[in-house]
C-alpha atoms as one frame of an Amber mdcrd trajectory, in Angstrom:
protein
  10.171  16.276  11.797  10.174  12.550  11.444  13.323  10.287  10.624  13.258
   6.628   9.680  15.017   4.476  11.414  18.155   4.815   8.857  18.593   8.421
   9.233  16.057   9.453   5.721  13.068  11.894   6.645   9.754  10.504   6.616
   7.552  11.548   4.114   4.608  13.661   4.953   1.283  13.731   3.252   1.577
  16.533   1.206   4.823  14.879  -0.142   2.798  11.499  -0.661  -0.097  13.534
  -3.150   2.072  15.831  -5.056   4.412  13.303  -6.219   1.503  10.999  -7.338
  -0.029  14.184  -8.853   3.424  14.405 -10.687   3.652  10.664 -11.423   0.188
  10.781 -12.828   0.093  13.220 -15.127   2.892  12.061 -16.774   1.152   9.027
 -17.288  -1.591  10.561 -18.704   0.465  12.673 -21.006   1.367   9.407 -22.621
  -1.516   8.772 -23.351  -1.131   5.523 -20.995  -4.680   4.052 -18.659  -2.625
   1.616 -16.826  -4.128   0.348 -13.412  -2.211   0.266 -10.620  -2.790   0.314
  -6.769  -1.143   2.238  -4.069   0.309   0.302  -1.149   2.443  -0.307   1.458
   2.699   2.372   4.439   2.325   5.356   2.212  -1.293   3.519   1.742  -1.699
   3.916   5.203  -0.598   7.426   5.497  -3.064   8.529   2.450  -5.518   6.783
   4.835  -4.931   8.921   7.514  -2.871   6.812   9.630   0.155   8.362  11.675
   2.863   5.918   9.930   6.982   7.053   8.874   7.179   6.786   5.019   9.963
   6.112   3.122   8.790   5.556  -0.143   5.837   5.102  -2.077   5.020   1.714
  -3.622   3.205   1.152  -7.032   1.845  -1.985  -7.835   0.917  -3.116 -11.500
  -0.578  -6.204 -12.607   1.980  -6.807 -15.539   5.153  -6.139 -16.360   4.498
  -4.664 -19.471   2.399  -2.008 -17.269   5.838  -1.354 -15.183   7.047  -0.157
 -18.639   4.504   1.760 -19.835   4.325   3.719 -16.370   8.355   3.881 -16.565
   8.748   5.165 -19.991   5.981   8.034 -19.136   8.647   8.869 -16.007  11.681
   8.835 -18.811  11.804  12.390 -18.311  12.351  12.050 -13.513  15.596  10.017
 -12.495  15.721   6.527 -13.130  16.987   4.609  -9.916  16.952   1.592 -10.699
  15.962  -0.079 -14.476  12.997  -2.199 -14.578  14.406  -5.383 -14.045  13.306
  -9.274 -12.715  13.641  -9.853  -8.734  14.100 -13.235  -8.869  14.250 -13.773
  -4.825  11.158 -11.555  -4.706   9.213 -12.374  -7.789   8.788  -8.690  -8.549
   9.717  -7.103 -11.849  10.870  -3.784 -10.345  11.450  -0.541 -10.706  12.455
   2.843  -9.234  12.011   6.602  -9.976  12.862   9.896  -8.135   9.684  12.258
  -8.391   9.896  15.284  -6.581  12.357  14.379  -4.612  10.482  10.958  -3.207
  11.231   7.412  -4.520   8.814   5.849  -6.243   8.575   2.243  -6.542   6.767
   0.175  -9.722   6.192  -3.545  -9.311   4.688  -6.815  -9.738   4.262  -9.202
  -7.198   4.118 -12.740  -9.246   3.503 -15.524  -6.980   0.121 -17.192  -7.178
  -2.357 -17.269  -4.215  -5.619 -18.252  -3.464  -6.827 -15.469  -0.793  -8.421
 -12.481  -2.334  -6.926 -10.314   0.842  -3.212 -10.093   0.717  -1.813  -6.848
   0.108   0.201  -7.443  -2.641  -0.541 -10.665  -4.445  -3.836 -12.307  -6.284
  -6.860 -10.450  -6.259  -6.978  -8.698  -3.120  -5.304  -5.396  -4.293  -7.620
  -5.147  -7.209 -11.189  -5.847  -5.338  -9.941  -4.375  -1.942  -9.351  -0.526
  -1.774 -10.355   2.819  -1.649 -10.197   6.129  -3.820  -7.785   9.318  -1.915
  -7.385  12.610  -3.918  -4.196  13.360  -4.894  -4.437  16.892  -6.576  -6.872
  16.167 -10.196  -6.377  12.271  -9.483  -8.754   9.739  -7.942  -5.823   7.453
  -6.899  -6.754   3.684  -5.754  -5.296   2.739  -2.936  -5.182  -0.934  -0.567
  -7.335  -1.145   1.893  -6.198  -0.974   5.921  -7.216  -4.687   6.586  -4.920
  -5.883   3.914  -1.994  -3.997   5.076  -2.360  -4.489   8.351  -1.910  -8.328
   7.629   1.231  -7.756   5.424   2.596  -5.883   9.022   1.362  -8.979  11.380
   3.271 -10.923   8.779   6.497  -8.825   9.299   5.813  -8.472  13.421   6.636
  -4.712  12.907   4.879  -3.262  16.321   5.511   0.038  15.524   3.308   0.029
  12.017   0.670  -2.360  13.285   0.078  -0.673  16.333  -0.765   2.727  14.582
  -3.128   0.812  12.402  -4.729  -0.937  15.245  -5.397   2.047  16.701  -7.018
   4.078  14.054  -8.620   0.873  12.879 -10.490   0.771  15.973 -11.963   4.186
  16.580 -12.585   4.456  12.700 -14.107   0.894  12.087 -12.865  -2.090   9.551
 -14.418  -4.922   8.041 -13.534  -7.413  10.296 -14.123 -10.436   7.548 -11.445
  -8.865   5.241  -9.322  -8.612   7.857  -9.934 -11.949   9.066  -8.786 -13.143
   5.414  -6.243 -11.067   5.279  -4.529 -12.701   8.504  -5.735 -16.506   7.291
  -4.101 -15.377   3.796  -0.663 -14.234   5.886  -1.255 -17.407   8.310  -1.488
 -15.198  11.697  -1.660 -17.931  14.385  -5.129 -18.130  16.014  -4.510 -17.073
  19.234  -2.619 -14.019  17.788  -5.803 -13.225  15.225  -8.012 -13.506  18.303
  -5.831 -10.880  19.856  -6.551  -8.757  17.277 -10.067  -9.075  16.996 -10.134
  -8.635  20.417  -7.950  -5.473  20.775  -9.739  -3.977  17.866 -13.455  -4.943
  19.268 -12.770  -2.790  22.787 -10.832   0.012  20.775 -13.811   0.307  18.302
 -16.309   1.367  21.799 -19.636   0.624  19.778 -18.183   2.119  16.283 -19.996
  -0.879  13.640 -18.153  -2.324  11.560 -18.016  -1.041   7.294 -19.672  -2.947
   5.075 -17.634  -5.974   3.278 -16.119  -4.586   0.585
């Protein structure tokens, strides 16, 4: 079993699709078709990439969205009211479904890229579709979060993603965005490329998305 590094188990993947079964159909059985967008590691672990979860992080383009996804979880425990994050520019909130913490946001600060994780556009052109039990659930793309992680310098998430990255293939233009967009230093995106190029061992690149 996997901890994090404060002492919490890691979540595993089955934990990652049931709750977000859960989570989802109580949003349809309020009759609510909000998008939203999976990110943050548990992306990565829906992905297939060997990552320790904590949580699982919900992003929504408004916040009257965060509402209408927290009034369908009225009936799970309410962590933490929906509420303005001033010092992050999120409005936030947090549930406890099935046991796991789950996150709703919006990440408000305007940006030009289209390949940030989190912010402008890149969430909603950049991702992919994971089952999670009778749900088709949209989730960011590896390039993107693989930038927010060069951002944060956090070797031991970038590393697993530069791994499976490699053997499975990436776009390398989105990720190349996606490190201009989280201002990666040149020598440090050439590293990348690089390290990513001789992992990959003739695998071609995907498609742009």
């Amino acid at each position: 079993m996997i901890y994090m590094g404060d002492g919490k188990r890691s979540l595993n993947l089955t934990d990652i699709t049931t709750t977000l079964d859960m989570a989802l159909d109580a949003l349809g059985a309020a009759g609510a078709d909000t998008a939203y967008r999976v990110c943050g590691t548990s992306a990565a672990l829906l992905q297939g990439v060997p990552l320790p979860v904590g949580d699982i992080d919900v992003l929504l383009a408004s916040r009257e969205d965060v509402d209408t996804f927290a009034a369908a979880l009225s009936s799970f425990p309410c962590l933490y009211t929906a509420s303005w994050l001033p010092e992050s520019s999120q409005y936030f909130a947090r549930f406890e479904v099935n046991g796991v913490e789950l996150e709703l946001s919006t990440v408000e600060r305007q940006v030009d890229s289209d390949a940030m994780e989190c912010a402008g556009s890149g969430p909603w052109q950049h991702y992919v579709l994971i089952t999670c039990g009778s749900h088709h659930v949209p989730v960011v793309r590896l390039e993107l979060r693989l930038g927010s992680e060069l951002l944060r310098d956090r070797a031991d998430r970038y590393d697993p993603l530069l791994d499976y990255m490699g053997t499975r293939g990436f776009d390398s233009d989105l990720l190349q965005r996606a490190m201009n967009a989280c201002r990666i230093p040149a020598h440090r995106q050439r590293l990348i490329q690089d390290r990513l190029a001789r992992s990959a061992l003739g695998t071609p690149s995907l498609p742009p998305a």
